[in-house]
N, C-alpha and C positions, 0 to 999 in steps of 0.2 A: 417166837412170841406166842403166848396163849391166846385163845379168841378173847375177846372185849364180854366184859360179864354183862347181863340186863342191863340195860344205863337205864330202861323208863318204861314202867310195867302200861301197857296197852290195856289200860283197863276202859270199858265203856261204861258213860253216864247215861243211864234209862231215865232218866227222870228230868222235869220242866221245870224244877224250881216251882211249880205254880203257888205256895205257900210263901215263897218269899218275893222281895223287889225284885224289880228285872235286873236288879245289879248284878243278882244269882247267874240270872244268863245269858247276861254279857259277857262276866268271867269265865263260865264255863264254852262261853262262843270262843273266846282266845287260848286256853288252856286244851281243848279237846283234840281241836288239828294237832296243836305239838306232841302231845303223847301218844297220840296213833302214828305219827310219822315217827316218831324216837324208836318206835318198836322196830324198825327197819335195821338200825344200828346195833341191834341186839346180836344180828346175823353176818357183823362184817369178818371177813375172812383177810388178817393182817398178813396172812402169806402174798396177797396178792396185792401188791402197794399202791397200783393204780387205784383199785378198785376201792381200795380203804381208804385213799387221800379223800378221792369223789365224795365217800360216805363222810368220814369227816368233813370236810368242808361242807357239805349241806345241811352238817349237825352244826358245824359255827353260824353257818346263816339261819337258823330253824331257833337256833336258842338264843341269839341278840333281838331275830323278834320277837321272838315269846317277850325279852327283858325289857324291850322297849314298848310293846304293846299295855304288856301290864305294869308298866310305869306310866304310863300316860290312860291307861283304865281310869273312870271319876267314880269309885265308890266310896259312900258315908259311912253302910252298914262295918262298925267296926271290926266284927268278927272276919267277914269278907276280904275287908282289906288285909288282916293277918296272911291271909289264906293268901291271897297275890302277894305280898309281900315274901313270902315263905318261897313260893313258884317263882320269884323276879331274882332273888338271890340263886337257885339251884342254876335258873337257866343261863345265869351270869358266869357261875362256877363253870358250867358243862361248857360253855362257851371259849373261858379260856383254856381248858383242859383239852379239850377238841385238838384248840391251835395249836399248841405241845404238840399234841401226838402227829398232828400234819409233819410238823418241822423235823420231831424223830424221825419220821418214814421217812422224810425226803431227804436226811443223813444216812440212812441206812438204805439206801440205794444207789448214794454215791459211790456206797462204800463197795458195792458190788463189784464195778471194772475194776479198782483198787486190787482188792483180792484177788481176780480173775489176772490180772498184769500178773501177779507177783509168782502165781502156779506156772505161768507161763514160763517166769526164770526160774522157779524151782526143775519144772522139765529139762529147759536146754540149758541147764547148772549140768542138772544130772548126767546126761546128755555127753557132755563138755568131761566130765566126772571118769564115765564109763571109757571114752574115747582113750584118754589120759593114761587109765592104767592100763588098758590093753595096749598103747604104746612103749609103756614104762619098760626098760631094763629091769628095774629095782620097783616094784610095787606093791612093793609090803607095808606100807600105809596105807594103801587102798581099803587091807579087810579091817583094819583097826575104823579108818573114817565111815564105812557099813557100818561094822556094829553100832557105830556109835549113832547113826542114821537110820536104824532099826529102831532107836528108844525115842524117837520122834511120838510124842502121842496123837491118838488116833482125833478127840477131840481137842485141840490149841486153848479155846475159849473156856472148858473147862477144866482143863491142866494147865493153866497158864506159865504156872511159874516151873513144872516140870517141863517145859518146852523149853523156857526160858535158862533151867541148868543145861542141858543135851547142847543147847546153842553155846552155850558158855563151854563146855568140856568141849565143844568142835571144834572150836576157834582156837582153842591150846595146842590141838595137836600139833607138834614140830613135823613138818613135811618137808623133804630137800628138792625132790624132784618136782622142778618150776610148772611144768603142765599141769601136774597132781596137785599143785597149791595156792594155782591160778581156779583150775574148776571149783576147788573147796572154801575158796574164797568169795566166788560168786553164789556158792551154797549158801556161806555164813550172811554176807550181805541181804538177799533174799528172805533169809530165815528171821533175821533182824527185824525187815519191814515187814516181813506177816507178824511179829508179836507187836506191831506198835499198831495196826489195823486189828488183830487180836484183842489188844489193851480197848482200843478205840471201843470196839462193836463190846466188851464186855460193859465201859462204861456207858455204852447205850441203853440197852439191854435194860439195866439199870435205872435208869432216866425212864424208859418207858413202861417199867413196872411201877414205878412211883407214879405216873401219869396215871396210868389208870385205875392207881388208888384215889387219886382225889375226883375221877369221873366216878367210883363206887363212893365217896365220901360224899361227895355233892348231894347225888340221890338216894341215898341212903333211907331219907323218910320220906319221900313218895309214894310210898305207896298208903304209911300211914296219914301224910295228907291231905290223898284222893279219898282214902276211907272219911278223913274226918272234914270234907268238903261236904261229900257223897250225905253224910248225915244231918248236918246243917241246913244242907238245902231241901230236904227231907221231911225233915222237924216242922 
């Protein structure tokens, strides 16, 4: 999975409001901690799923306060109020968007022994495989079940459905000789449950590219309005 795009530009506010009510900054006393600590999130590395649950989960609790804090903010000045209102919706969005992406990771780590079990019977398939025809009188199925084990592709998740024929044309092979179509059988089984973790991790995959479309949808205009905070308070 790609890294996590900007979620929340780290912009800093130079300025005290002193032109306007202090509702100027108080709002800006709730809004400034969240978007310097969002810039942390910028740098999470999803390869590493510990490390990115951590960071998520600290973006769930970082953006329910932000949403509760400026929901329970008392400004009058109407304009102000837009402006937290605008910031109470993104940090509500980012919030549950977060919890997604926790729940992917921690599906897509299950998934890891899953896969790691299944190479294991793919080895002692093989294993089983090789044994079989070096015992065989008759093993002239062996180089037909190769070849056909040669067209295994290299990536599963993105050849999905040519995995899914190679499996299909293996399973047909007629084999007489019982060792040779005992190991090729626990090939075929094997090969099975990697395309149904295959299917699984593609429809993840999936799920979490859409996840972090709606963490780039949420924030999408923050930055335009930090700018049009920034001048407001200015004014």
């Amino acid at each position: 999975m790609k890294k996590y795009t900007v979620l929340i530009l780290a912009a800093v506010f130079v300025w005290g409001c002193q032109s306007k009510p202090k509702e100027c900054d108080r709002l800006i006393g709730v809004i400034q901690p969240i978007v310097t600590q969002f810039d942390e999130f910028a740098h999470l590395n999803p390869q590493n799923v510990d490390q990115a649950k951590a960071g998520l989960s600290k973006m769930v609790s970082l953006s329910e306060q932000c949403e509760n804090e400026l929901k329970a903010l008392e400004i009058d000045t109407e304009k102000l109020r837009s402006y937290a209102d605008e910031y109470q919706t993104m940090c509500a969005e980012v919030a549950v968007a977060a919890g997604e992406m926790m729940g992917h990771l921690e599906a897509q780590k299950k998934l890891e022994p899953e896969i790691q079990k299944v190479q294991k019977s793919l080895q002692e398939a093989a294993g089983k495989f090789e044994k079989a025809c070096n015992e065989a009188e008759d093993a002239s199925a062996c180089k037909t079940v190769a070849q056909k084990m040669d067209e295994m592709p290299d990536d599963p998740v993105a050849q999905m459905e040519e995995q899914k024929r190679v499996v299909g044309e293996l399973k047909a092979i007629e084999i007489e000789n019982a060792g040779i179509k005992a190991a090729v059988g626990d090939i075929v089984a094997a090969q099975e449950r990697l395309l149904e973790l295959v299917k699984h991790t593609a429809q993840l995959e999936k799920k979490m590219r859409q996840t972090e479309q709606k963490i780039d949808d949420a924030t999408a205009g923050e930055e335009e309005l930090v700018s049009g905070l920034n001048s407001f308070c200015q004014a």
